[in-house]
Every structure is written in C-alpha cells, then in structure tokens.
C-alpha positions as a Markdown table, in Angstrom:
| # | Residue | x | y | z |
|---|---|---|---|---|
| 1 | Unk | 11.2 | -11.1 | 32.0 |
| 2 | Unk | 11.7 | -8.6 | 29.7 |
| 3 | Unk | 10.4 | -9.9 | 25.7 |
| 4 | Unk | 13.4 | -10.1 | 24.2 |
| 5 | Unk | 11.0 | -9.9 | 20.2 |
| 6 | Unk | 12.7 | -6.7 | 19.3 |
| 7 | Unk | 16.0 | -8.5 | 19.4 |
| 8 | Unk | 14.6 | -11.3 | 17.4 |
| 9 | Unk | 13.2 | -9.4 | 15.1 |
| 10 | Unk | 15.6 | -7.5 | 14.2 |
| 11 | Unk | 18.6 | -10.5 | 14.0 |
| 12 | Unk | 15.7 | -12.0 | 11.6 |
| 13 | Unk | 16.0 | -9.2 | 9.4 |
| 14 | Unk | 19.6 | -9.1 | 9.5 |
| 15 | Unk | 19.9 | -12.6 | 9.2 |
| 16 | Unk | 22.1 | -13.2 | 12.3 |
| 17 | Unk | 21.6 | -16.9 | 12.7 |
| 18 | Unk | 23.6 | -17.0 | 16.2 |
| 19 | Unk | 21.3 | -14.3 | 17.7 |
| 20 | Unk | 18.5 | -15.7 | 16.3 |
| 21 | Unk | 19.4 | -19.4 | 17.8 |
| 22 | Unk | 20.5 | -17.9 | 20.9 |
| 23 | Unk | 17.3 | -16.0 | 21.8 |
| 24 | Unk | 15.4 | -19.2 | 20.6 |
| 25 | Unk | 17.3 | -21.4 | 22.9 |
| 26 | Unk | 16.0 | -19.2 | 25.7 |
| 27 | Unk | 13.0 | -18.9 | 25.1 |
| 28 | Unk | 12.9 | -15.0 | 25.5 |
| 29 | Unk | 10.7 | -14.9 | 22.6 |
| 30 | Unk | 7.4 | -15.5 | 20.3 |
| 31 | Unk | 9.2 | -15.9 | 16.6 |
| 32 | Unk | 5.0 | -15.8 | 15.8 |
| 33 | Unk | 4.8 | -12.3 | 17.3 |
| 34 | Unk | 4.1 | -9.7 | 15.0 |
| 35 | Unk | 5.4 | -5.9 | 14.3 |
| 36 | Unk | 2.7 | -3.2 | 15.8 |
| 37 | Unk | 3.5 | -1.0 | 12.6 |
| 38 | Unk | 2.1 | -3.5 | 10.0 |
| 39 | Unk | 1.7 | -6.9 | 11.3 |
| 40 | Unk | 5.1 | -8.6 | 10.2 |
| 41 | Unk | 6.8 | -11.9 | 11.7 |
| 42 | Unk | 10.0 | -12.3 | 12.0 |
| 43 | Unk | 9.8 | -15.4 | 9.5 |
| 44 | Unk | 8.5 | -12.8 | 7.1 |
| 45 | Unk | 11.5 | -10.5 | 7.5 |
| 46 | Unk | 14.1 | -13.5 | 7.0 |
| 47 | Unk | 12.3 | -14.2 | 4.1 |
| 48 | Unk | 11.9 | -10.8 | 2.6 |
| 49 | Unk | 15.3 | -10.3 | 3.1 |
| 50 | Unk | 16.6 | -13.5 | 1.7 |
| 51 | Unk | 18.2 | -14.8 | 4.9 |
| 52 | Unk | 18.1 | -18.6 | 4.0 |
| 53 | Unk | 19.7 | -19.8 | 7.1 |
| 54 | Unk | 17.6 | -17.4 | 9.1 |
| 55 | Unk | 14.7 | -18.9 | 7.7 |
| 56 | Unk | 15.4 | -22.7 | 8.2 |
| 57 | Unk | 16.1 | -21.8 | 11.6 |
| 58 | Unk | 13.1 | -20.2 | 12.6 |
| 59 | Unk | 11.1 | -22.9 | 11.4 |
| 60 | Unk | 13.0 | -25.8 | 12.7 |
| 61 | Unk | 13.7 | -24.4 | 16.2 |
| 62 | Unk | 11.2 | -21.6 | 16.3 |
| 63 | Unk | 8.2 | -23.2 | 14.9 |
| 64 | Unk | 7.7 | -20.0 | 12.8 |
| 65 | Unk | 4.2 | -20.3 | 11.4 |
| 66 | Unk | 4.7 | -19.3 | 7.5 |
| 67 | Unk | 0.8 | -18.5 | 7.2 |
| 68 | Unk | 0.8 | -15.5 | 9.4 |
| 69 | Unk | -0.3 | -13.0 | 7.2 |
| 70 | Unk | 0.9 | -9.0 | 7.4 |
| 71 | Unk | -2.0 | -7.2 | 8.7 |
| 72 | Unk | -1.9 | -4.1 | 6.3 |
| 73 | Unk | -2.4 | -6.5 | 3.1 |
| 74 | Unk | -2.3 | -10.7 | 4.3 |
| 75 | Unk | 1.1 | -10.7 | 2.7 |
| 76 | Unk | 3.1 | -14.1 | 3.6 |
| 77 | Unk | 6.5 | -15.1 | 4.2 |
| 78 | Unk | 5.8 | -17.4 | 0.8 |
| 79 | Unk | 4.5 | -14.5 | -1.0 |
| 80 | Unk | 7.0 | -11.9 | -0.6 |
| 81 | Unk | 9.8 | -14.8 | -1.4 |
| 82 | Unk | 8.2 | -15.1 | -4.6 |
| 83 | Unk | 7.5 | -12.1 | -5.4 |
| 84 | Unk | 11.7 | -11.3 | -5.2 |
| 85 | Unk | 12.3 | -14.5 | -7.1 |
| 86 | Unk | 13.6 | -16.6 | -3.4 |
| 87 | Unk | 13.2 | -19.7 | -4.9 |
| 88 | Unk | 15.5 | -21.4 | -2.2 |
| 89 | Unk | 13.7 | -19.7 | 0.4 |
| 90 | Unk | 10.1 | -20.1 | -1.1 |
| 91 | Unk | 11.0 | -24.5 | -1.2 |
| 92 | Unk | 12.1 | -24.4 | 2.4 |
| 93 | Unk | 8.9 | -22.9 | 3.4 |
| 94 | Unk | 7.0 | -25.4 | 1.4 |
| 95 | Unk | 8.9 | -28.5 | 1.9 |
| 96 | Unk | 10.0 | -27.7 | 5.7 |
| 97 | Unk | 7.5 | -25.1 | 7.1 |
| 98 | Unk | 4.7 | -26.8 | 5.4 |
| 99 | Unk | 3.1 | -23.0 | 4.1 |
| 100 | Unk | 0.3 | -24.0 | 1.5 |
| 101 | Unk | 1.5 | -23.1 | -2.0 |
| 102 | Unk | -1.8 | -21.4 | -2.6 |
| 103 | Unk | -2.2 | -19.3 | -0.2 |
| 104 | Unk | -3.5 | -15.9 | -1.6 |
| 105 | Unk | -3.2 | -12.7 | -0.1 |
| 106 | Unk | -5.7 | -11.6 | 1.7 |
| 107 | Unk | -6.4 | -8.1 | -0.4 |
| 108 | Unk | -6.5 | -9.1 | -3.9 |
| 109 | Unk | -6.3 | -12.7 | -3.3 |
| 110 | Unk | -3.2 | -13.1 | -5.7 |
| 111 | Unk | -1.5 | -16.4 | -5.1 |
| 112 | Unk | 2.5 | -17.0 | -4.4 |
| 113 | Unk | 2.4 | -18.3 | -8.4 |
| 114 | Unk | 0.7 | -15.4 | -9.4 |
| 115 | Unk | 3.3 | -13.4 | -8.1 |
| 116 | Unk | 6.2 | -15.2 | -9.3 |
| 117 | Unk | 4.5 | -15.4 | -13.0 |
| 118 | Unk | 4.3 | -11.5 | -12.7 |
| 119 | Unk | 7.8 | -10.8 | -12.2 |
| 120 | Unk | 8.9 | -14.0 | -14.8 |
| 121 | Unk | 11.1 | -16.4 | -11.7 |
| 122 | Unk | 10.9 | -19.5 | -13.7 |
| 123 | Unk | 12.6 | -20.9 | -11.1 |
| 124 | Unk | 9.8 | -20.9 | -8.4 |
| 125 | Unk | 7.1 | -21.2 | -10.2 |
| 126 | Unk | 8.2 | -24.2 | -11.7 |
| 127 | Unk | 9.5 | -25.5 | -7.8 |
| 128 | Unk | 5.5 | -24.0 | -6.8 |
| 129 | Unk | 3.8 | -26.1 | -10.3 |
| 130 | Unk | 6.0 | -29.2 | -8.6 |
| 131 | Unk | 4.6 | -29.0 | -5.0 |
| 132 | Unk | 1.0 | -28.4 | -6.0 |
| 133 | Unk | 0.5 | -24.5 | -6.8 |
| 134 | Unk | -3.1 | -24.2 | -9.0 |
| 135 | Unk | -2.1 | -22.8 | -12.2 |
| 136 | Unk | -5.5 | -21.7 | -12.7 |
| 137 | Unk | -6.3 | -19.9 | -9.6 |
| 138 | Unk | -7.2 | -16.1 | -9.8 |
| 139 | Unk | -6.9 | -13.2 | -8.0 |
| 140 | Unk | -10.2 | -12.1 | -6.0 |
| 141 | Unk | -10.5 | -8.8 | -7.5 |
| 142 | Unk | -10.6 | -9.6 | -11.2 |
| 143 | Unk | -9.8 | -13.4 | -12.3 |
| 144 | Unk | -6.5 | -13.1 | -13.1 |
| 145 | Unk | -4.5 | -16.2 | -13.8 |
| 146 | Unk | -0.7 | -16.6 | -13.4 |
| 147 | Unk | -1.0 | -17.6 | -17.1 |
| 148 | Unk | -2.8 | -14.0 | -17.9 |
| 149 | Unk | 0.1 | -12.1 | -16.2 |
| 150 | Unk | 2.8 | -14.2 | -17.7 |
| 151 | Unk | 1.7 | -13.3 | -20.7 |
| 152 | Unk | 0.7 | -9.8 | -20.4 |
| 153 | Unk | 4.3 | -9.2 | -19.2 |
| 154 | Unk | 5.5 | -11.7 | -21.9 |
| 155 | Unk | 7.4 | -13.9 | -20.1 |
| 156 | Unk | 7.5 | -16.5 | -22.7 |
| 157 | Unk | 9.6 | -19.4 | -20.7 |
| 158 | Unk | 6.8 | -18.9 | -17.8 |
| 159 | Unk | 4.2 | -19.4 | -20.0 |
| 160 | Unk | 5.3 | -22.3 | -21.1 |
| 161 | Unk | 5.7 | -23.7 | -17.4 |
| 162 | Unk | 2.4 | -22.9 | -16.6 |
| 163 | Unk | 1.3 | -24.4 | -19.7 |
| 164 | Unk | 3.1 | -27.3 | -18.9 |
| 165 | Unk | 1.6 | -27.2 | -15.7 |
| 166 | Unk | -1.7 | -27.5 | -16.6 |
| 167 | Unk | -3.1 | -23.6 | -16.7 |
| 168 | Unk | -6.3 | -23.6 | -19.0 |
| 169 | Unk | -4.8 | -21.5 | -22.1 |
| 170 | Unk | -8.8 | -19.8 | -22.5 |
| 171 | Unk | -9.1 | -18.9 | -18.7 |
| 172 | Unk | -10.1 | -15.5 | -19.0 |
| 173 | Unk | -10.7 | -12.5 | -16.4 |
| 174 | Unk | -14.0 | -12.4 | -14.3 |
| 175 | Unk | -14.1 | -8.7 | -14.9 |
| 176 | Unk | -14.2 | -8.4 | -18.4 |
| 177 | Unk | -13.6 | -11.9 | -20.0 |
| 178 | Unk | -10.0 | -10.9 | -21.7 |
| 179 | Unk | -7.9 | -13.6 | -21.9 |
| 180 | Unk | -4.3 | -14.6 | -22.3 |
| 181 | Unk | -4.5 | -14.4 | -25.5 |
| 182 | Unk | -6.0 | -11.2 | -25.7 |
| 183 | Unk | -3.5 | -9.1 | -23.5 |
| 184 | Unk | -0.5 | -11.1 | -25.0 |
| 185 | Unk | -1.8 | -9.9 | -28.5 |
| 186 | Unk | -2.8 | -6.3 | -27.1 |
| 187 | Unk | 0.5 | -6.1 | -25.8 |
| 188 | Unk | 2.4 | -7.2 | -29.0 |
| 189 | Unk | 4.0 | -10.8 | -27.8 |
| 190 | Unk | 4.0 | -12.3 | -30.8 |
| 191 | Unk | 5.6 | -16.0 | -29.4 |
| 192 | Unk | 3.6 | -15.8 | -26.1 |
| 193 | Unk | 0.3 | -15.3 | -28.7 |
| 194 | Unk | 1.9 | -18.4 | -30.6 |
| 195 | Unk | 2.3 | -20.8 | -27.6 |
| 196 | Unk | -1.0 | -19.6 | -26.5 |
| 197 | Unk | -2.8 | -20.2 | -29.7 |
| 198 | Unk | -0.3 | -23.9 | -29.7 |
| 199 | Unk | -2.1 | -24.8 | -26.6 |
| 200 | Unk | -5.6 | -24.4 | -28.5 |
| 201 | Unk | -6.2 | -20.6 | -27.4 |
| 202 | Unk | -8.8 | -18.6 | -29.4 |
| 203 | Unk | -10.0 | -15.0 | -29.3 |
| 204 | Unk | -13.6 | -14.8 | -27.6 |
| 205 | Unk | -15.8 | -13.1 | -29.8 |
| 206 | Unk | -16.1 | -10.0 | -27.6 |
| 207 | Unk | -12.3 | -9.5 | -28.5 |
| 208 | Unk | -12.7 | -10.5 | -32.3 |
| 209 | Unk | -11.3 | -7.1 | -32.8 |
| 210 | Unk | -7.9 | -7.7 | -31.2 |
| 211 | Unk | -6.3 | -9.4 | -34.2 |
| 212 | Unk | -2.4 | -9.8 | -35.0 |
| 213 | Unk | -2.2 | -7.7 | -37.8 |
| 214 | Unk | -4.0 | -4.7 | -35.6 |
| 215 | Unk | -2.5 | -5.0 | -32.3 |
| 216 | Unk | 1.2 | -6.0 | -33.1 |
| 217 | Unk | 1.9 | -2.4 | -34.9 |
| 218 | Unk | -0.9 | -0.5 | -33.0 |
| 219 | Unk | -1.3 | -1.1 | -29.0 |
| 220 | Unk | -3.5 | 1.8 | -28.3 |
| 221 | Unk | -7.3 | 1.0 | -28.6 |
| 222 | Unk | -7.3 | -1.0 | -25.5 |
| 223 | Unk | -6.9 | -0.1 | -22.0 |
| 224 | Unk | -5.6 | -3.3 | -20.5 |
C-alpha cells in the first residue's frame, strides 16, 4: 500500500484535523516519519504552525513522539512552540505528550526556556518554570542562561519569572564569565540591572569596568 505520509504531513501543517484523524484511523501512515529535506515530523509542523487541535490529535491517536529532533539542527516540536510564544501548544506537549521540558537542541544545546526567555513569552516560560524547566541550564556553545538572555534583551517581567523560578542571579557565561548583570548594564536596562542586583547580583571583577554611570549613556566599549 501506497504511504499515505505526504498526506499526513501536509494536513499536519495545515491543521486539517479530519484528514489527519482519517489517515490515522487507517493506518496509512507513520506520524513519526520524518521529511527527507530536513528531518521534520509532522507533530513538529502542527506545532510550528500553531495547529492546537492538530497537535492533541497526533499525540493522542498518533502517538507522535515530541522528542524527534529535526536533523539539520535537533529542533523539537517543544522548541519551535516556544520559540513562537505557543504556550497552549508547548503545555499539551508537556502535560499530554510527555516531551521533557529540558530538552536542548542538539546544535547549541539551547533549551525550550532558553528560547522562550529570548523572545520575552512570559506565558510559557512561566507554564515551562511550573512543569520543571531548569532555570539554570545553558546553552552548549557558551553557558548562556535563560536568565542571561532575558536580560540582555530586557525582558523585565521574564526576569523576574526566572528569578522567581529559582535562576542563580550570578550565573555567568562559560565563554567569558559575563553575567546577567553585566549585559543587562552593557545594554542599558536599568530595572533589569535593579532586579538583578535585588536578587544579590554583583559585577565580577573582570567586569568592574561595566558600571551604571558608564554603560547606561555609553554602550559601545563592549562587544556582547
């Protein structure tokens, strides 16, 4: 019998629930099968897409496996929801699919949190703080925290979730030993630097010369 995944596929990324329950009803195909050109699911698809529906379905009656990766960069179905702010999408896999919140992607190793403090959703990274994301888990390639690119980006309410959540205030990055602190100075946050400093941040010495009265008028002597 002809595999009926393209089909699939593509009614995961259109989010057509009836074709997608149909074609799981007969069993015509794999929802774990991935795309030749870069190594997507369909799960991944639904989720990238925001097809809610789409998604609960393929988990409950597809027993779509939310840790299959993307080849080209380990990418998951969790990820990519968080990274567009899906905060419905990102519980379901959680809660229903079981994915593990911290996950990281297989490149850079940045976690679902990570992503989710980058782009300031408030939303899921306090639903990913509540089912047992690590506030304190960096990326592979550098040591970057959620809490570090919350507050480089100044995402003030974010910080204070992760905060809240039980990120280490001092945690800096592996590379070069900046921490949030730092970058939220560098970059001129002047709250963020406040909540940080609240939670019982201090400057390392390496970075004595990032000060306040530098940094918030003049951004340009670091590169970070």
């Amino acid at each position: 019998m002809r595999s009926k995944f393209p089909l699939l596929f593509n009614a995961s990324a259109a989010g057509n629930v009836a074709v997608i329950r149909a074609i799981l009803q007969e069993g015509g195909a794999d929802p774990n099968k991935r795309r030749a050109a870069d190594g997507a699911t369909c799960l991944f698809v639904a989720a990238q897409e925001g097809h809610v529906e789409a998604v609960r379905v393929l988990l409950a009656e597809g027993r779509a496996d939310p840790s299959i990766g993307k080849r080209t960069d380990g990418a998951t179905p969790l990820f990519v929801s968080c990274m567009k702010g899906r905060a419905a999408i990102a519980e379901l896999l959680v809660t229903l699919g079981r994915a593990d919140p911290n996950q990281p992607k297989a490149d850079d190793g940045a976690s679902p949190l990570f992503m989710a403090a980058q782009s300031g959703h408030l939303d899921v990274a306090e639903m990913l703080l509540r089912l047992g994301a690590d506030p304190n888990q960096g990326k592979n390639t550098d040591g970057a925290t959620p809490l570090f690119i919350a507050a480089q980006n100044g995402h003030q309410e974010v910080v204070e979730a992760l905060l809240r959540g039980g990120a280490r205030a001092d945690q800096g990055k592996s590379t070069d030993g900046a921490t949030p602190l730092v970058v939220a100075i560098h970059r001129g946050h002047r709250r963020v630097a406040d909540l940080l400093r609240g939670a019982g941040a201090t400057v390392p010495s390496r970075w004595k010369h990032v000060t306040p009265e530098a940094n918030f008028r003049d951004k340009s002597n670091l590169n970070l």
